[in-house]
MOPAC internal coordinates of N, CA, C and O (Angstrom, degrees):
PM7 1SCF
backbone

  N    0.0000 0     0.00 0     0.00 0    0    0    0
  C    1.4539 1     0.00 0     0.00 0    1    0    0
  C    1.5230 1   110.35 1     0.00 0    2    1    0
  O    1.2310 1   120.73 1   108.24 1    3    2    1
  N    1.4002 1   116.21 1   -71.76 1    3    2    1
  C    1.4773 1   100.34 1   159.93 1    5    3    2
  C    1.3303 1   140.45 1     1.98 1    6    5    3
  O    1.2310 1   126.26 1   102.46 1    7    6    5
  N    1.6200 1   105.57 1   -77.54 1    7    6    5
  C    1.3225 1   126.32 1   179.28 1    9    7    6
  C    2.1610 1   110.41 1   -38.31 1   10    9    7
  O    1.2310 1   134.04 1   113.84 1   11   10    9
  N    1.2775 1    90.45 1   -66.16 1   11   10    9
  C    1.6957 1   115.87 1   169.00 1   13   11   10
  C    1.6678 1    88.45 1   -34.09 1   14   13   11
  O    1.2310 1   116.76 1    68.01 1   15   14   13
  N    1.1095 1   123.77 1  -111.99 1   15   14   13
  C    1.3246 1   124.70 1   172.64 1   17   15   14
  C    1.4944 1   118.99 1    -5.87 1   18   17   15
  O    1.2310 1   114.36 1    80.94 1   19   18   17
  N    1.2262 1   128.28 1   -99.06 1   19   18   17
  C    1.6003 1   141.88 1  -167.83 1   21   19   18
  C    1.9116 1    86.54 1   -43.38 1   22   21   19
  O    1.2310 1   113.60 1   139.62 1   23   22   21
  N    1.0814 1   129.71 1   -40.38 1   23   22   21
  C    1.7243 1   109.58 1  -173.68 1   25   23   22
  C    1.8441 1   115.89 1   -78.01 1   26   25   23
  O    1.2310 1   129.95 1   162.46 1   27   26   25
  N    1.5643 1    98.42 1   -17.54 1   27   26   25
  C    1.4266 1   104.17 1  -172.92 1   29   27   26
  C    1.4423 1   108.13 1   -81.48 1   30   29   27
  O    1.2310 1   114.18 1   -11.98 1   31   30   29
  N    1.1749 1   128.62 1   168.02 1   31   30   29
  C    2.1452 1   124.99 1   161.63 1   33   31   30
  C    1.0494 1   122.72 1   -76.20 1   34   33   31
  O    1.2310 1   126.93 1  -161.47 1   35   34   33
  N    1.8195 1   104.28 1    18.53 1   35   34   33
  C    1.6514 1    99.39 1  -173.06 1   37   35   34
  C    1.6587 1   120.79 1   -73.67 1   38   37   35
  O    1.2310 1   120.99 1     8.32 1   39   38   37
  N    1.3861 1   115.72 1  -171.68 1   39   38   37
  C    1.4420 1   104.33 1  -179.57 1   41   39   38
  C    1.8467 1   115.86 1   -66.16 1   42   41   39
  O    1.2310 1   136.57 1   -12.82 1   43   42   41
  N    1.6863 1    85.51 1   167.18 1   43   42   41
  C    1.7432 1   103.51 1  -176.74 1   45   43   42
  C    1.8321 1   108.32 1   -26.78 1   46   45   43
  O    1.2310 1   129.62 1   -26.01 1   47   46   45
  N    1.3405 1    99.07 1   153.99 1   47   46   45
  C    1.5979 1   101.24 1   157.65 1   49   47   46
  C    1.8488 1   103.22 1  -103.56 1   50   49   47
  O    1.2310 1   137.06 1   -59.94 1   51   50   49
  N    1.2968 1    84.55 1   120.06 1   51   50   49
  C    1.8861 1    87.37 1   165.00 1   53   51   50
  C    1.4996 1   121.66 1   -77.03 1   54   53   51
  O    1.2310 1   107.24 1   -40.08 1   55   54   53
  N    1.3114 1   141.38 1   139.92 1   55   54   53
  C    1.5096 1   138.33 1   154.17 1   57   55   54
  C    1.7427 1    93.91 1   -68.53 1   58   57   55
  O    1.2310 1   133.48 1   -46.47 1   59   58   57
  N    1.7041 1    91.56 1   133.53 1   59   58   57
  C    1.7578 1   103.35 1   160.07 1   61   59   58
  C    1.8525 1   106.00 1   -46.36 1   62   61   59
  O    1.2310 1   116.23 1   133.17 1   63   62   61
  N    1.0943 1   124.76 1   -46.83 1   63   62   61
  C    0.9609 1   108.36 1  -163.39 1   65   63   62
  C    2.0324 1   114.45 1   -88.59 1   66   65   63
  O    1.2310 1   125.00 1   165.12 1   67   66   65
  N    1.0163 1   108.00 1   -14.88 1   67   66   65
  C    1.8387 1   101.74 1   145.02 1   69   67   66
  C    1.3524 1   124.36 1   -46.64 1   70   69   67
  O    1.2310 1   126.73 1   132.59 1   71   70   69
  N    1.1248 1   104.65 1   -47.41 1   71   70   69
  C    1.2690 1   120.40 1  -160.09 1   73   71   70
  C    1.7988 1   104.14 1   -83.16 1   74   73   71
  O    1.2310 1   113.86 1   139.74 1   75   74   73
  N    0.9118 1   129.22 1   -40.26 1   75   74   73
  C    1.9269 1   129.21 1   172.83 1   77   75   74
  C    1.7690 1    82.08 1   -78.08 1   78   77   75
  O    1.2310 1   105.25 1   126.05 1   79   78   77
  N    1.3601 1   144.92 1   -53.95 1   79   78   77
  C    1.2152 1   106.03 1  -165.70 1   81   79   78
  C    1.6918 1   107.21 1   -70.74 1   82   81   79
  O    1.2310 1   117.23 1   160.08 1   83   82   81
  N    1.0970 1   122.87 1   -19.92 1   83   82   81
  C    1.5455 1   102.63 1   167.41 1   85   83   82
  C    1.1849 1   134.63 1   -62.19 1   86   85   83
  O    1.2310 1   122.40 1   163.05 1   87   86   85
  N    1.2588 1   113.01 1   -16.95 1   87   86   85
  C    1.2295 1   141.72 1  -177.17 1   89   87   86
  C    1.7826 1   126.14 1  -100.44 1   90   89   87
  O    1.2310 1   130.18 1   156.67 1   91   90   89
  N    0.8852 1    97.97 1   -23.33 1   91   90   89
  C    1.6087 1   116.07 1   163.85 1   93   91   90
  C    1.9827 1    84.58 1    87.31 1   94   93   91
  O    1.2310 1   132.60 1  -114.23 1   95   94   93
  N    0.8966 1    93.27 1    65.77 1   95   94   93
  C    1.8040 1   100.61 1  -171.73 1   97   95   94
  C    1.5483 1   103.07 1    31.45 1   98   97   95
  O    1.2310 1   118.08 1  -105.40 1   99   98   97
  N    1.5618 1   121.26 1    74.60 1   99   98   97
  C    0.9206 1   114.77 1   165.97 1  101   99   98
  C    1.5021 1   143.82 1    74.39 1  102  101   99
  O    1.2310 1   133.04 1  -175.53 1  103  102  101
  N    1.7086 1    92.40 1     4.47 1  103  102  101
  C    1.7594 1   110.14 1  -155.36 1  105  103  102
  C    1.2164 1    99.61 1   -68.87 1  106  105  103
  O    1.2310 1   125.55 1   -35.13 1  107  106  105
  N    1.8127 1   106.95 1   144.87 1  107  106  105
  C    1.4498 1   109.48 1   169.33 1  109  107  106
  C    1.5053 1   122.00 1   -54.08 1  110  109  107
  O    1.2310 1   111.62 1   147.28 1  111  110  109
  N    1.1814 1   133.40 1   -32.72 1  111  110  109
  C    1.7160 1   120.34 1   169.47 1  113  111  110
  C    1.2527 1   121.50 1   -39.69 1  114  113  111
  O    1.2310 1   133.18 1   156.48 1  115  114  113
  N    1.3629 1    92.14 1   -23.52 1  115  114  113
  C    2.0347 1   108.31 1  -172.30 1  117  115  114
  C    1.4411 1   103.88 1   -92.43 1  118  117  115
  O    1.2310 1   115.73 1   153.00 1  119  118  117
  N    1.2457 1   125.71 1   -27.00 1  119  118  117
  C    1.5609 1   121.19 1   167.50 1  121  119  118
  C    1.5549 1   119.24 1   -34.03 1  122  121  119
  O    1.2310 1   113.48 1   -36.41 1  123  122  121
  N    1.5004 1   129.94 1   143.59 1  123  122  121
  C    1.3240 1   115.95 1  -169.84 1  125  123  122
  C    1.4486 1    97.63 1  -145.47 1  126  125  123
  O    1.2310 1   125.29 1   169.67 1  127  126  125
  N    0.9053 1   107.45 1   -10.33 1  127  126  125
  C    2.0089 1   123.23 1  -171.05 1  129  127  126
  C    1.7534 1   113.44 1   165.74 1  130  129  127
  O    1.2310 1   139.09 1   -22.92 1  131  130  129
  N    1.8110 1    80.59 1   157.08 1  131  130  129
  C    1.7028 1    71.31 1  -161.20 1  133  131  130
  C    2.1621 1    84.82 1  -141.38 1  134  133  131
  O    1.2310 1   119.36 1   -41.48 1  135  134  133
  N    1.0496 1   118.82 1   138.52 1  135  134  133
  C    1.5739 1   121.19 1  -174.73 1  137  135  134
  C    1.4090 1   112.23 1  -135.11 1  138  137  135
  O    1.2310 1   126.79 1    29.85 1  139  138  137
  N    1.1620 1   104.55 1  -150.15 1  139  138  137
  C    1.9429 1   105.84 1  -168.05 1  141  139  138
  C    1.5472 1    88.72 1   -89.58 1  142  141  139
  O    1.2310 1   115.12 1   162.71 1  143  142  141
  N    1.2183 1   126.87 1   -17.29 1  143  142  141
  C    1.8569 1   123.47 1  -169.69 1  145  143  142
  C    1.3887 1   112.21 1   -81.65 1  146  145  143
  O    1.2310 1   120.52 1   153.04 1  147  146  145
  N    1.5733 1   116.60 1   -26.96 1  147  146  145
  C    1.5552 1   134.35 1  -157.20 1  149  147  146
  C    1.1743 1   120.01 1   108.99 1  150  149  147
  O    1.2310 1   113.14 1    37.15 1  151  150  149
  N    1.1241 1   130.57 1  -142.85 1  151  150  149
  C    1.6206 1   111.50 1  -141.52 1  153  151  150
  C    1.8710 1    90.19 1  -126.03 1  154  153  151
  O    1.2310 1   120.10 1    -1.96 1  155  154  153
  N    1.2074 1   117.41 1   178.04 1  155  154  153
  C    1.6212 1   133.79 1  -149.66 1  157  155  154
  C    1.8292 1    77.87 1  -144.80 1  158  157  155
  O    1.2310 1   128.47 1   -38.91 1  159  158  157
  N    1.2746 1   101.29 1   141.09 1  159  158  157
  C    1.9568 1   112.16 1  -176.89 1  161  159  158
  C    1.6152 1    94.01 1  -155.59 1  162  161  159
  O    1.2310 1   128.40 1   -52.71 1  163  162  161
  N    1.2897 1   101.43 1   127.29 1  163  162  161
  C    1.8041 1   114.42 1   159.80 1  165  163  162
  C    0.9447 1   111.18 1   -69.12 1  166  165  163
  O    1.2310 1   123.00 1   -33.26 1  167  166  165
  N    1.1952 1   111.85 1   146.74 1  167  166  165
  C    1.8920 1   121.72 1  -178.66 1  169  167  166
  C    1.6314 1   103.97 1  -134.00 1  170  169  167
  O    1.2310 1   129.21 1     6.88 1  171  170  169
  N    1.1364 1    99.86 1  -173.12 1  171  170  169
  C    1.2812 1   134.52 1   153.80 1  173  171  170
  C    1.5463 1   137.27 1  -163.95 1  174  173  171
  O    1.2310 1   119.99 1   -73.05 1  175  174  173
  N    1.4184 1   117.63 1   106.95 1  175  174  173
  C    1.3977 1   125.90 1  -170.74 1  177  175  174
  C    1.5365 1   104.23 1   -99.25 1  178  177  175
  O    1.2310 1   125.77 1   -46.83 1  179  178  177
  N    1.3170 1   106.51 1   133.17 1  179  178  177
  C    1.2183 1   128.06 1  -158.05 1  181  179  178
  C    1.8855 1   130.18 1   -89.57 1  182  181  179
  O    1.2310 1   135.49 1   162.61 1  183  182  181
  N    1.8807 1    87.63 1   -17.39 1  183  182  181
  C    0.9967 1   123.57 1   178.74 1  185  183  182
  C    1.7554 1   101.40 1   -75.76 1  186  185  183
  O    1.2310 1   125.31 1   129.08 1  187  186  185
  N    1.2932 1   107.41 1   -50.92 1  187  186  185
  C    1.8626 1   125.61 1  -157.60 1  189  187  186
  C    1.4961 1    72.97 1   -83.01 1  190  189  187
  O    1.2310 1   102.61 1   112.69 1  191  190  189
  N    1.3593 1   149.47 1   -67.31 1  191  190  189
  C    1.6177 1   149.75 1  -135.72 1  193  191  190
  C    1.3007 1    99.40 1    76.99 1  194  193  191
  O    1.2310 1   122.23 1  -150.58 1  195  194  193
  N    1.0087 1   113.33 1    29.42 1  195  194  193
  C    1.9664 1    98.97 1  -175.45 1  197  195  194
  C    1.0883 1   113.51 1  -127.72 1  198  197  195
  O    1.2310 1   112.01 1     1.66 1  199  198  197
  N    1.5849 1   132.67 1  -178.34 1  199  198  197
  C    1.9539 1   120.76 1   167.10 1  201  199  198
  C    1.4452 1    99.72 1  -100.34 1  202  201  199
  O    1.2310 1   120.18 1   -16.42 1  203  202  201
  N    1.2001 1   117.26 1   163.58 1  203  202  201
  C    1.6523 1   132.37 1   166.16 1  205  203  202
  C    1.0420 1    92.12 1  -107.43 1  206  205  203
  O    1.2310 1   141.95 1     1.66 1  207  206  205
  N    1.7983 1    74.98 1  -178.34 1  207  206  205
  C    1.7579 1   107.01 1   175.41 1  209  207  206
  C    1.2063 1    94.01 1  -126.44 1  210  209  207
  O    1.2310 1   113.92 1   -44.95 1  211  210  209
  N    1.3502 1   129.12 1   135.05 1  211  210  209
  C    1.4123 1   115.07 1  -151.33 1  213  211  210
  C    2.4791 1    92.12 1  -124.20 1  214  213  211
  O    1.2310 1   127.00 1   -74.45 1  215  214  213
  N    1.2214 1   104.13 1   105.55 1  215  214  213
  C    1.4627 1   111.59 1  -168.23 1  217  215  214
  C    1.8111 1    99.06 1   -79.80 1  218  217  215
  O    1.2310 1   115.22 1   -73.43 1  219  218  217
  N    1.1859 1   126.68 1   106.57 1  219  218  217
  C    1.4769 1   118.17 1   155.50 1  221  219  218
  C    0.9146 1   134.78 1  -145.51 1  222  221  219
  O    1.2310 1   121.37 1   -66.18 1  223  222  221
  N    1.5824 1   114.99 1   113.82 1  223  222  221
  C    1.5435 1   143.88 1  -166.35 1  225  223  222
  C    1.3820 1   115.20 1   -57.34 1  226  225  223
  O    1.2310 1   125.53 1   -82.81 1  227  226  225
  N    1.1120 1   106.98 1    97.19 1  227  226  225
  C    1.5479 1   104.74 1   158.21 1  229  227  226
  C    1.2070 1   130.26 1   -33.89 1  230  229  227
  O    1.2310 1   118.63 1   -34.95 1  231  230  229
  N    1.3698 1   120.22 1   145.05 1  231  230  229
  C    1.2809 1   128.96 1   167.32 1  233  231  230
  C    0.9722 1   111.82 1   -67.87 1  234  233  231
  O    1.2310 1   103.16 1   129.69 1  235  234  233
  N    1.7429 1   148.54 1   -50.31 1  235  234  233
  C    1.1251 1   117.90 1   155.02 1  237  235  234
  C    1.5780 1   140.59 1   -85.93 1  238  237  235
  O    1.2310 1   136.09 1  -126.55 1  239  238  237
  N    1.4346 1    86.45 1    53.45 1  239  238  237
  C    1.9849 1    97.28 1   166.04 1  241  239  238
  C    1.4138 1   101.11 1   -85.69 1  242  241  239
  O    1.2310 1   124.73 1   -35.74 1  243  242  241
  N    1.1481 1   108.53 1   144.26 1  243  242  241
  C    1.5263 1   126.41 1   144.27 1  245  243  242
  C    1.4340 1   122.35 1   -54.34 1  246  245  243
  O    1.2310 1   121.98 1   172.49 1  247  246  245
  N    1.3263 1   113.81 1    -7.51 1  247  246  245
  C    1.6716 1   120.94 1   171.51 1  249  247  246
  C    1.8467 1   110.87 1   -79.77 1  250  249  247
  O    1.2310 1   127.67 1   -69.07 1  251  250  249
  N    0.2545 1   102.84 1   110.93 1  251  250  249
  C    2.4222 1   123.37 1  -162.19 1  253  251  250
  C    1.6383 1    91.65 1   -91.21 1  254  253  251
  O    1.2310 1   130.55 1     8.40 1  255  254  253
  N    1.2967 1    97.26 1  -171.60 1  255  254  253
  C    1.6549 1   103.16 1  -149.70 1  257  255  254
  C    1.8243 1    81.78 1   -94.39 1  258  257  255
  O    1.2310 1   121.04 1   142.79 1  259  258  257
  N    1.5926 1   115.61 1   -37.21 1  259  258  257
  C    1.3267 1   127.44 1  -173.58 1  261  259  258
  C    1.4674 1   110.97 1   -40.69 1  262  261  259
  O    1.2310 1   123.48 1   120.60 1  263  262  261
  N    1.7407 1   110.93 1   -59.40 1  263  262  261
  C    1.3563 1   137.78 1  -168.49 1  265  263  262
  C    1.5722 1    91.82 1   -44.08 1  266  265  263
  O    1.2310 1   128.42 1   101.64 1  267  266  265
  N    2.1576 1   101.38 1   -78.36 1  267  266  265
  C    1.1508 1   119.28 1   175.97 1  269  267  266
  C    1.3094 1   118.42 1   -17.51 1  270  269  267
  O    1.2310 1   112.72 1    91.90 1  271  270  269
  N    1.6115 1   131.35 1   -88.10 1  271  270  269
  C    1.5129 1   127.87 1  -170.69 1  273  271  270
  C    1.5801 1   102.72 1   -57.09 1  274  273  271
  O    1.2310 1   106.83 1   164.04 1  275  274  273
  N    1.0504 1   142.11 1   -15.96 1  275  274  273
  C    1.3425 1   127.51 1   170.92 1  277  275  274
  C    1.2751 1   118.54 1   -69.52 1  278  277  275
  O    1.2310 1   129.70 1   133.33 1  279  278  277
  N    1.0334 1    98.90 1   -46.67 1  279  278  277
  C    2.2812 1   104.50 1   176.65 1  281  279  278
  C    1.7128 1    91.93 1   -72.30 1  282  281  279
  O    1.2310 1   109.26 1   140.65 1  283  282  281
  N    1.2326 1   137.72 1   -39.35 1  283  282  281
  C    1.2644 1   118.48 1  -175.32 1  285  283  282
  C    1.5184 1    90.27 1   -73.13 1  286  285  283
  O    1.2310 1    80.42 1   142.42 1  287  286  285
  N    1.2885 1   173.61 1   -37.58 1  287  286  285
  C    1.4628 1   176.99 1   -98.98 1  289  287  286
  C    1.4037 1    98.08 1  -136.92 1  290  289  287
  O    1.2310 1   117.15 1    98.30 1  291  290  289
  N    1.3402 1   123.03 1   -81.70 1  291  290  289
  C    1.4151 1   118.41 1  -177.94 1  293  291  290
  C    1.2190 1   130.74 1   -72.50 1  294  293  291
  O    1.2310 1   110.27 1   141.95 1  295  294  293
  N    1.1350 1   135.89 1   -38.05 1  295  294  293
  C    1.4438 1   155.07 1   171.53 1  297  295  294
  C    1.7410 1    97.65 1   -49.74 1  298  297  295
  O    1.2310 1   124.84 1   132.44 1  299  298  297
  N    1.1182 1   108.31 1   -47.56 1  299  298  297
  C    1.7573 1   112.48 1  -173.54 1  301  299  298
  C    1.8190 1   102.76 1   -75.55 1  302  301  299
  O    1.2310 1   112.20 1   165.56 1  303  302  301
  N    1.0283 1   132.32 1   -14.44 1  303  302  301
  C    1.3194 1   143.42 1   176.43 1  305  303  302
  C    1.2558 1    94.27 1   -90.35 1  306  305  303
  O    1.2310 1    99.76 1   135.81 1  307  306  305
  N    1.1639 1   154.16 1   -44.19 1  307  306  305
  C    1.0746 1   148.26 1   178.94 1  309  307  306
  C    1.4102 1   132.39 1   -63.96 1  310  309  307
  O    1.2310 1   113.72 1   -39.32 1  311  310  309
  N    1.9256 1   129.49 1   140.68 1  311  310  309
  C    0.8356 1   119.21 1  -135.83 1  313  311  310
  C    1.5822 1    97.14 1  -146.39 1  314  313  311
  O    1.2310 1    99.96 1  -164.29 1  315  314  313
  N    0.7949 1   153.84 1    15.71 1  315  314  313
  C    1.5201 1   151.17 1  -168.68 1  317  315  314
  C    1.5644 1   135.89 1  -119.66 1  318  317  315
  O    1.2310 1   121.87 1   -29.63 1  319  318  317
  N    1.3060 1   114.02 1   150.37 1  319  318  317
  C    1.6237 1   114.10 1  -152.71 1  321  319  318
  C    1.4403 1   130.30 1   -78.58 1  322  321  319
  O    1.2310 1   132.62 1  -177.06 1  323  322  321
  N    1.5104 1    93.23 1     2.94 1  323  322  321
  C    1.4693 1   125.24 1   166.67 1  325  323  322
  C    1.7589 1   118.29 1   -85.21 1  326  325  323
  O    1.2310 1   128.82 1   146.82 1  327  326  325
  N    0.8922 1   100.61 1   -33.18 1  327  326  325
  C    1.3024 1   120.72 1   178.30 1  329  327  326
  C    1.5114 1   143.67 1   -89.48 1  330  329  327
  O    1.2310 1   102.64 1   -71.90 1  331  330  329
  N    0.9694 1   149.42 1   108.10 1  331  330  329
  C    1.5923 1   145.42 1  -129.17 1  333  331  330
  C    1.6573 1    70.29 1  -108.76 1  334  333  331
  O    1.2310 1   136.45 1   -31.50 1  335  334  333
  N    2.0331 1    85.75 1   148.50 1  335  334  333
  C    1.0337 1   114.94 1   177.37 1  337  335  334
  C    1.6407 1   122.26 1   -76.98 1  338  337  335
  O    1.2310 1   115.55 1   -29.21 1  339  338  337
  N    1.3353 1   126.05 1   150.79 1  339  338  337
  C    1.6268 1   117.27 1   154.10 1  341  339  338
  C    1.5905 1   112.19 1   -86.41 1  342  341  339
  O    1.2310 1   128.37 1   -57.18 1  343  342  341
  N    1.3276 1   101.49 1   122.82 1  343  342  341
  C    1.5073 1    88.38 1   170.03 1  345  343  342
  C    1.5863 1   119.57 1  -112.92 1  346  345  343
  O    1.2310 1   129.19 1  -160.13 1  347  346  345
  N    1.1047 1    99.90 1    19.87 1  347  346  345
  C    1.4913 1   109.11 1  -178.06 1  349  347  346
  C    1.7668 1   109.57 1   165.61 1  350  349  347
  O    1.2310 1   132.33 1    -4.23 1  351  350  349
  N    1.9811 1    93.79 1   175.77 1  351  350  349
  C    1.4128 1    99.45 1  -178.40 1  353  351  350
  C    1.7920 1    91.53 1  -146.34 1  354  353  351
  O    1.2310 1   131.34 1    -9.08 1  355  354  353
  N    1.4858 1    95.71 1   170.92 1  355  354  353
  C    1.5766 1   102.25 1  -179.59 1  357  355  354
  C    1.9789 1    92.23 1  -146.17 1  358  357  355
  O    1.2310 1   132.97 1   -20.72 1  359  358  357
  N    0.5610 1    92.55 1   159.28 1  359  358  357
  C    1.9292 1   115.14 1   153.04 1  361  359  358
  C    1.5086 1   117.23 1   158.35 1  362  361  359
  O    1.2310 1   137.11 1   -46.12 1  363  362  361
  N    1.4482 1    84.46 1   133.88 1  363  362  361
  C    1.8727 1   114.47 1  -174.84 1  365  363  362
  C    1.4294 1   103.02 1  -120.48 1  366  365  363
  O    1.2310 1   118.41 1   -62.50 1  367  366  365
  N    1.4789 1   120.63 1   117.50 1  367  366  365
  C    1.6759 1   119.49 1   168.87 1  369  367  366
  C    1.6183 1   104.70 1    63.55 1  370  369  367
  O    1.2310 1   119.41 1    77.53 1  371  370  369
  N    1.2595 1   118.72 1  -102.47 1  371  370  369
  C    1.3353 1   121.91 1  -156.13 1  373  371  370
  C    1.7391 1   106.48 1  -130.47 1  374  373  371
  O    1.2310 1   131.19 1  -175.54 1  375  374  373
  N    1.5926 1    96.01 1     4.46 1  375  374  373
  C    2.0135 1   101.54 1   171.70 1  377  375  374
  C    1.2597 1   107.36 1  -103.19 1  378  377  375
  O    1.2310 1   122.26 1   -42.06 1  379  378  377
  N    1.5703 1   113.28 1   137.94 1  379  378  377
  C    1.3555 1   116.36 1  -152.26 1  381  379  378
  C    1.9700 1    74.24 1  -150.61 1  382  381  379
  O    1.2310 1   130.98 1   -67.41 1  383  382  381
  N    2.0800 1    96.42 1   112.59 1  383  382  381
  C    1.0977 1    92.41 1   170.29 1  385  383  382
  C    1.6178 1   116.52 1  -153.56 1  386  385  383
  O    1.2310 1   125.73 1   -21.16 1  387  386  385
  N    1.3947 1   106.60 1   158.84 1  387  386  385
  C    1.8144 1    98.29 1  -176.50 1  389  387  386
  C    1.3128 1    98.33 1  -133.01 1  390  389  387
  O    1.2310 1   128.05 1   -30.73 1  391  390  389
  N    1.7411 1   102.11 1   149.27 1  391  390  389
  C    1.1411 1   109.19 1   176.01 1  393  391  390
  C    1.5357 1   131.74 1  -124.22 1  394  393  391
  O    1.2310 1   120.30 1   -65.02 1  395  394  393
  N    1.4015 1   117.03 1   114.98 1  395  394  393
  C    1.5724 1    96.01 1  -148.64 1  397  395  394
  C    1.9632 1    91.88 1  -123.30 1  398  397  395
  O    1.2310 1   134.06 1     6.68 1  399  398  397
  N    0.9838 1    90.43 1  -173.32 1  399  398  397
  C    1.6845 1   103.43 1  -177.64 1  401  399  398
  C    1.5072 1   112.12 1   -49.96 1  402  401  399
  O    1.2310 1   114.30 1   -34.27 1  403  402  401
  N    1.1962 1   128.40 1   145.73 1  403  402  401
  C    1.4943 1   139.29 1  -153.69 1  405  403  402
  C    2.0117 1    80.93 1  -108.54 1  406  405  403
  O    1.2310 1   114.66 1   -36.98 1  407  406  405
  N    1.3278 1   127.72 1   143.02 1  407  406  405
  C    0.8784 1   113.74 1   152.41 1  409  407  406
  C    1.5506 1   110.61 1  -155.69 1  410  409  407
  O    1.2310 1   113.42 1   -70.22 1  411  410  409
  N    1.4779 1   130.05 1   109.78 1  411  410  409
  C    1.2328 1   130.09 1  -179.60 1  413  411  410
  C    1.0171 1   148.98 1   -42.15 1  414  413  411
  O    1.2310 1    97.94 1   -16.36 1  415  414  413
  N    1.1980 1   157.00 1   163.64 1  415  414  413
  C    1.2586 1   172.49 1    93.17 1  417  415  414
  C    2.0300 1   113.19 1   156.61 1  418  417  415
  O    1.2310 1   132.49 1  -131.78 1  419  418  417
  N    1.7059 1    93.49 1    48.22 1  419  418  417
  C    1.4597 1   102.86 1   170.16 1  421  419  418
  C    1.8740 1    98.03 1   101.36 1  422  421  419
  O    1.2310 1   129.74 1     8.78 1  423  422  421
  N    1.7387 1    98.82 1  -171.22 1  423  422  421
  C    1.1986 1   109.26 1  -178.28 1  425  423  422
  C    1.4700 1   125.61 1  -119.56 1  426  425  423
  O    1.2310 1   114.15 1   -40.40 1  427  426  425
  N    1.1814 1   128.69 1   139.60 1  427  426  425
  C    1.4191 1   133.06 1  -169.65 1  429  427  426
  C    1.4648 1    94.97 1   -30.73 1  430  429  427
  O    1.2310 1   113.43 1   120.33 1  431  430  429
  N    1.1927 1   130.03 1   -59.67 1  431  430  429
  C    2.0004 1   125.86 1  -157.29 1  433  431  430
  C    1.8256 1    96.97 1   -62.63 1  434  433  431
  O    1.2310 1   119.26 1   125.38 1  435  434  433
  N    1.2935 1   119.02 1   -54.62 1  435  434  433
  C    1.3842 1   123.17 1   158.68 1  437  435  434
  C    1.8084 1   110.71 1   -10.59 1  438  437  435
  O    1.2310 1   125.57 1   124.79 1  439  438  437
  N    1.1999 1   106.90 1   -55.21 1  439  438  437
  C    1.4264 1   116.14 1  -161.01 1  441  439  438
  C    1.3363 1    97.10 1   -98.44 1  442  441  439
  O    1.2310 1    98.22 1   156.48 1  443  442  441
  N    1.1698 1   156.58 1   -23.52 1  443  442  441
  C    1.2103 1   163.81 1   178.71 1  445  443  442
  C    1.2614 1   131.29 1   -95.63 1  446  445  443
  O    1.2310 1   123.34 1   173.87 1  447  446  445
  N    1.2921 1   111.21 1    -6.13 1  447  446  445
  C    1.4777 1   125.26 1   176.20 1  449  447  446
  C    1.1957 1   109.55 1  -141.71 1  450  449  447
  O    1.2310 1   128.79 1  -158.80 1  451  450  449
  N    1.6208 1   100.67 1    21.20 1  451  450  449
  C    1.9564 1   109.41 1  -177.36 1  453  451  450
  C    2.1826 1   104.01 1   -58.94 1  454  453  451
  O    1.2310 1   128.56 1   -58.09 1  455  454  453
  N    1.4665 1   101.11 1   121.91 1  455  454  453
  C    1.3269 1   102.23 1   174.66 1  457  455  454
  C    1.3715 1   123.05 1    89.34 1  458  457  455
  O    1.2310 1   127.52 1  -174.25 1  459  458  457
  N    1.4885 1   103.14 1     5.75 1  459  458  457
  C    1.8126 1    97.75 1  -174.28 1  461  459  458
  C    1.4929 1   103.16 1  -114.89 1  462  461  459
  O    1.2310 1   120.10 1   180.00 1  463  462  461

């Protein structure tokens, strides 16, 4: 999988370990959302100067390594102002993670299911 990746123009490869120090290894304060994939963590990468949104799939998601490189494949082809960016991917052993644009004030379902 790698290989696929690192030969294509898709986004950065992260080291696991960038990625927990952006995260303060993952600490719950940094938790931001959590779904059927695993949990969503704020970051900050130091390299970009910016915050993430830090995507990491549980091991027991039903989201597979298949699913995974596909959203890193299309999502990185993708281009629009509605849409938060990918700016990268990571996976080590059995952590399978993406990291895309941090963008505030909650999450689209938040706003879409406001009151029901």
């Amino acid at each position: 999988m790698d290989s696929d990746f690192e030969r294509s123009s898709l986004p950065k490869k992260f080291t696991f370990e960038e990625l927990a120090r952006a995260t303060n290894n993952f600490a719950k304060e940094h938790k931001i959302g959590e779904g059927g994939f695993g949990g969503v963590y704020k970051g900050f990468i130091k390299d970009l100067k910016t915050h993430v949104a830090i995507k990491k799939v549980s091991k027991e998601s039903n989201q597979g390594v298949k699913e995974y490189a596909s959203e890193v494949k299309v999502i990185s082809q993708l281009r629009h102002k509605n849409l938060v960016q990918l700016f990268g991917w990571c996976h080590k052993q059995n952590d399978l993670l993406l990291v895309y644009e941090f963008v505030q004030n909650g999450s689209l379902d938040s706003y879409l299911f406001k009151g029901k």
